[in-house]
N, C-alpha and C positions, 0 to 999 in steps of 0.2 A: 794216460798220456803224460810223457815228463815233460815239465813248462822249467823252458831255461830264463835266465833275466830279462832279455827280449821282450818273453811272454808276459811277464809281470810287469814291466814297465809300460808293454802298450797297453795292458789290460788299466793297468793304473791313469796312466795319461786319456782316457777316452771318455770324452766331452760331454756336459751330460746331455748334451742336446743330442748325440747320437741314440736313434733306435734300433736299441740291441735284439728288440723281436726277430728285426729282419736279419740280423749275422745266426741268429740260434736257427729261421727258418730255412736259411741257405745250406745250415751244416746238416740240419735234420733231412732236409730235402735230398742232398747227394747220398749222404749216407745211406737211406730207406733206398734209393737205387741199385747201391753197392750190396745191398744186402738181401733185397730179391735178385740181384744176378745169380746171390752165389746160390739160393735156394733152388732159383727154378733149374740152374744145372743139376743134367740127371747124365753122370756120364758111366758107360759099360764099357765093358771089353771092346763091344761090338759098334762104340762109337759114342757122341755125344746127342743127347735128346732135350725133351724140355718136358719138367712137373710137370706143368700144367698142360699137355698133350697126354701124359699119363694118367692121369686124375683132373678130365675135367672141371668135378667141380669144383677143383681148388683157382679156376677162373677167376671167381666173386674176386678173391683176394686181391685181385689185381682195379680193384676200386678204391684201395687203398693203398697200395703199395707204386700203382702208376702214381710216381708224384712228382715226376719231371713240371709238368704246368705250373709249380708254386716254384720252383727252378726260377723258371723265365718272368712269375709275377714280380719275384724278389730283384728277377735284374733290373724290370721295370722304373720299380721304384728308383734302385741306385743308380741307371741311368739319367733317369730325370733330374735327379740333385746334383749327381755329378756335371752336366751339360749346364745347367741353369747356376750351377758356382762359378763353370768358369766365363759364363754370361756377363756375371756379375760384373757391373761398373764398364762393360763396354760400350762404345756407342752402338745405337739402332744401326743395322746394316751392315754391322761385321762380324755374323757370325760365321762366314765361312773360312775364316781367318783362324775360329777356333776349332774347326771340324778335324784338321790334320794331331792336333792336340789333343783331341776329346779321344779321337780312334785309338791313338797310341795309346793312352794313359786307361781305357778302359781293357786293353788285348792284351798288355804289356804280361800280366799273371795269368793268360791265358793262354799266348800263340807258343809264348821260350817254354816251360816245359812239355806243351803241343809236340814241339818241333822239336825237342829233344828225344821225347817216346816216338814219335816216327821216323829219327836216322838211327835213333839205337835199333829200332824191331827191321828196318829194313837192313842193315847190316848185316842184323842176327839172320833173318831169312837168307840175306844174297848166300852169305857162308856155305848154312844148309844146304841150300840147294846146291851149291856147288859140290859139297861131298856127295850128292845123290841121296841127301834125305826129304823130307816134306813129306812124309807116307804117313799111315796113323794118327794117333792121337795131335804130335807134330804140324802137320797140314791143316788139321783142324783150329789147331793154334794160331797158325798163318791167318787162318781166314778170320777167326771169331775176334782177336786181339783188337783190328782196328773198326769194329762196328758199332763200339759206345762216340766213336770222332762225329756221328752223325750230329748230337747233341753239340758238340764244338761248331760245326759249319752252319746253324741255327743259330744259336748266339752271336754268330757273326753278322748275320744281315742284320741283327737286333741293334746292333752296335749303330751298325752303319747307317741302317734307316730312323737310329732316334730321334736325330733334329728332325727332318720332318715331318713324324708321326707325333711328336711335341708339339709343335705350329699344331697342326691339327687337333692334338686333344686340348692347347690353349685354345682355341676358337671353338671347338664345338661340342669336348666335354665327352659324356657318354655316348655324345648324338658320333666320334669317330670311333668310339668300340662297337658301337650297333652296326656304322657301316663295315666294319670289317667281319663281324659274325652276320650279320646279312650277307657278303660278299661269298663267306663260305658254306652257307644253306643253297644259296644259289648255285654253286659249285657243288654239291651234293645233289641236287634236282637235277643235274645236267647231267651227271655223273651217272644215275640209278633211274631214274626217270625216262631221258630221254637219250642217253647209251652214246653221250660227245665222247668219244675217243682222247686219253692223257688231259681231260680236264682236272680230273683229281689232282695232278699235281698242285697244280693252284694251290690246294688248301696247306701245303707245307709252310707257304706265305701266311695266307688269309686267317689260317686257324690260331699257329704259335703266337702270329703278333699280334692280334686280339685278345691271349693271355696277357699278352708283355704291357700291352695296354691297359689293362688291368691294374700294372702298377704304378704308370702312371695317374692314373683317378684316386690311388692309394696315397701315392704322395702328394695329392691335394686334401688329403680329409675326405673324397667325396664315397668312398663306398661307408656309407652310415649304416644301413640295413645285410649288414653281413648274413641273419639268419635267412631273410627272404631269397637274397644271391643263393646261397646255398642250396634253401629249398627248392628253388626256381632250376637253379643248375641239375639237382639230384632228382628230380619227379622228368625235367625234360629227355636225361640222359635213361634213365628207368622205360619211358616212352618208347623212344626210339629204339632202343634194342628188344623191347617189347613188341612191338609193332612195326620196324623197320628194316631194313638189310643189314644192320649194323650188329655184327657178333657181340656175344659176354665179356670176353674177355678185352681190357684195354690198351694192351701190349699184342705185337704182334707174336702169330701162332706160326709155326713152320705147316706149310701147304696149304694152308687158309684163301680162299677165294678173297674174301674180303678182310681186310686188317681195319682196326680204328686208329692206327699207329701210321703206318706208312703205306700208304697217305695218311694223313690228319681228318680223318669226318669231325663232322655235325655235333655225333655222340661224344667224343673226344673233346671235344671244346667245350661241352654242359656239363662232361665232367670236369674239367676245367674250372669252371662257373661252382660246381659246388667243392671241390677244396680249395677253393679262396675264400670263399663264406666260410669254411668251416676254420679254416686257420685265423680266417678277421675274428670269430667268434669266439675264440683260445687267446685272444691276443693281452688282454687283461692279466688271465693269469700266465701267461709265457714271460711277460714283461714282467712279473715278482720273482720266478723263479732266475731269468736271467741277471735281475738284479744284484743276485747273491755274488760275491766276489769269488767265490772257488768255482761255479758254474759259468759264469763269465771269464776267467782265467781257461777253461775248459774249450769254452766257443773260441775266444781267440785266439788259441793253439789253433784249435780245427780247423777254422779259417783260412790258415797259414799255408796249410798241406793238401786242402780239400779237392782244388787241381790236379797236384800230385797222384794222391791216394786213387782220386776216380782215374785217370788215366791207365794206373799201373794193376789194376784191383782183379781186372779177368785174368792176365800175367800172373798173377799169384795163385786166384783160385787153377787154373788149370796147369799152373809148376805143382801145385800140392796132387790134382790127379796123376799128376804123369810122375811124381812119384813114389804115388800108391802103387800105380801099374812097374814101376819099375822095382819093386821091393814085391813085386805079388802076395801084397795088402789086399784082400778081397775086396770085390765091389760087388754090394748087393744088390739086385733087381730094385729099380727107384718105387719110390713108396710103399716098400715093404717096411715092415718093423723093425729089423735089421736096418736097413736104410736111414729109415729116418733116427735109430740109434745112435749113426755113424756122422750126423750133421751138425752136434756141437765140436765135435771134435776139426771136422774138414773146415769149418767156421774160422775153428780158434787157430789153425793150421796157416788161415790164407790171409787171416790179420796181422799174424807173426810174422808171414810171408810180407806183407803189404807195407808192414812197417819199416823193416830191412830196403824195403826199394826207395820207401820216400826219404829215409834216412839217406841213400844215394842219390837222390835226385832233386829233394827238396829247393839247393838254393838257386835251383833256375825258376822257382816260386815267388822268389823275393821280389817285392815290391821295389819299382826303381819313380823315383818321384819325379814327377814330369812337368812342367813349369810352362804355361800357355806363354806363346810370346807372338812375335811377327810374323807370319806366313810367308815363305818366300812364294813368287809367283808361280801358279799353277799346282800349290803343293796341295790343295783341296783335292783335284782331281786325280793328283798322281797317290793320295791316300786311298781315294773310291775307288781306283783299279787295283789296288796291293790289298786292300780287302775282300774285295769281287775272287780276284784269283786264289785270295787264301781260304776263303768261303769255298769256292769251287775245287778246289785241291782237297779240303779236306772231306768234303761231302762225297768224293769221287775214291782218295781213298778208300772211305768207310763200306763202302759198297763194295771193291774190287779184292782188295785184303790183297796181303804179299803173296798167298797161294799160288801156286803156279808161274813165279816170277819169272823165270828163263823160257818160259813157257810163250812170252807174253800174251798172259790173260786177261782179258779186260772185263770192263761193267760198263751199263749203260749211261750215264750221266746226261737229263733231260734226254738229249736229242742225241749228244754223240758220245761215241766208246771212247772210254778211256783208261789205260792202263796205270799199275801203281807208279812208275817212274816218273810219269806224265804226272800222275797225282799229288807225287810228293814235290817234284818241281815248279808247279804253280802254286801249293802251299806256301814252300819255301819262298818260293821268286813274291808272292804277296805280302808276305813278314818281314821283308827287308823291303820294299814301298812303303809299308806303312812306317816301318822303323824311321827310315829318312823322309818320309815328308812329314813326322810329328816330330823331329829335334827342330 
């Protein structure tokens, strides 16, 4: 990765009181995403599949490569410092004065190139389809492109709900991660047990933010026994898929009765529980090697683009398919020998790819510095609504995809259908609330 002056002077100016563990675990973390996407694509002539539907047992893998939950413990953490800095020196009873502030300044690298990869691809689709394409590989495109955004509309309620899930782990510690991994066992009893109808959803909440809590206790000092978390996490999650309704695999499977993904189980959250033990247990040595100034130089490139890259990253891998297919470049049957021959190469294909996009789209990345000040009145609330709806926009996206746009094709969102148009305008219409009630 080339590092311009930028990169060297903020690697250079960075404080020592800053812990660099957690920028190496947020780039390690997206990155291992980015890069079982592009494995578990198995795509044929005859359409797009998944490895690990083809080769079972390459399931396990996915015990280590599901590593979104160290995603959201790392936001955790940086939620917490970030809110309680800009806490800092106010009086008692004003903190919702800083909530319009805290929302904008934690989205801000998150929503603008969000929202640039969703009018660029819906563009790109309205066009398509207007010539009368969306068929083949194309369509599939449509659909798959916007289904990593799921991840985006989680981080959103994370944002939104920190202050008060802060109050709460100030007052009570582990005793508020218990009750939210309590809340989501109970939501799994109800769920398989006793057969409540759309209680699962729940756990979308209950599960992620008892990761995310996690990093709050992290930035207290208080997870001290990282081996026992881990151990505890990896023998609970071993249990239950041993003994429970909850499949192998911790990514969802296409046609799977049951997923550990979406919904969020039981299983999914203990796995959870052990790769946070497992990276507290690394963190010693993580922090020597991040130390080193060319590997640090390294991370805060990464950092810069890590938005970018994950947004644009299936867009790549699946330009590099289509054009294999469009060169009638063979595609071997997936896990064959041939196949897996053919994977450093499609790899190096979709980084080249990947690169080329963030180089176009990078400076909707750039950090814009946000200064907490007065609140005009009601701008608390009118923050909590531009987020709700951009949470909801993009969650609604992620599910619907631009396929079938002229079409109008919808998905179901909780309780009601909702189309992509629909989708992308309460994204949008939420990112411009939140824009204006954090100036």
């Amino acid at each position: 990765m080339r590092m311009g002056p930028d990169v060297r002077e903020l690697a250079a100016a960075t404080p020592a009181t800053r812990d660099r563990y957690i920028d190496l675990l947020r780039v390690a973390s997206l990155g291992t995403v980015v890069l079982g996407h592009w494995l578990m694509a198995a795509v044929t002539t005859d359409g797009v599949g998944n490895l690990l539907a083809v080769v079972p047992g390459l399931q396990l893998l996915t015990w280590a490569l599901q590593i979104m939950p160290v995603f959201f413990f790392v936001g955790g953490f940086s939620h917490a410092l970030s809110y309680r800095s800009m806490l800092r020196g106010r009086p008692e009873g004003s903190t919702s004065s800083v909530y319009p502030s805290f929302v904008r300044a934690r989205l801000q690298r998150l929503l603008r190139p969000t929202m640039v990869f969703v009018l660029v691809w819906g563009l790109a689709a309205l066009v398509v389809q207007l010539l009368g394409g969306g068929g083949g590989l194309t369509g599939v495109t449509l659909r798959l492109v916007t289904q990593p955004l799921w991840f985006i509309g989680i981080y959103l309620a994370m944002v939104a709900f920190t202050p008060v899930l802060l109050r709460l782990h100030d007052r009570h510690g582990w005793g508020a991660f218990a009750a939210l991994a309590g809340a989501a066992a109970t939501v799994d009893l109800l769920r398989f047990a006793a057969g409540v109808p759309y209680v699962e959803f729940l756990n979308f909440a209950f599960v992620w933010l008892a990761v995310h809590q996690l990093g709050f206790l992290r930035a207290d000092g208080r997870i001290s026994r990282p081996a026992l978390l881990a151990g505890a996490g990896l023998t609970a999650a071993v249990a239950l898929v041993a003994f429970g309704p909850y499949p192998l695999s911790m990514v969802g499977m296409p046609g799977e009765r049951i997923s550990n993904m979406a919904p969020p189980t039981l299983a999914l959250l203990c796995h959870g529980l052990w790769l946070v033990g497992a990276v507290e247990m690394l963190r010693a040595p993580g922090a020597r090697l991040v130390a080193r100034p060319r590997v640090w130089r390294t991370v805060v490139a990464a950092n810069g683009v890590a938005m970018t890259a994950f947004l644009w990253h299936l867009t790549a891998m699946l330009g590099v398919y289509g054009a294999m297919l469009a060169l009638d470049v063979p595609l071997p049957d997936p896990a064959t020998g041939a196949w897996w021959a053919q994977v450093p190469v499609r790899i190096a294909a979709a980084v080249a790819l990947t690169a080329l996009l963030v180089a176009a789209f990078r400076a909707f990345e750039r950090p814009v510095r946000v200064v907490p000040g007065r609140a005009a009145s009601g701008a608390g609330a009118v923050s909590a609504v531009g987020v709700t709806l951009a949470l909801l926009g993009v969650l609604g996206l992620s599910m619907v995809g631009y396929a079938g746009l002229l079409e109008g094709h919808t998905a179901l969102l909780i309780a009601v259908r909702v189309s992509a148009p629909a989708a992308v305008a309460m994204a949008l219409g939420g990112w411009l609330l939140v824009e204006r009630a954090g100036r």
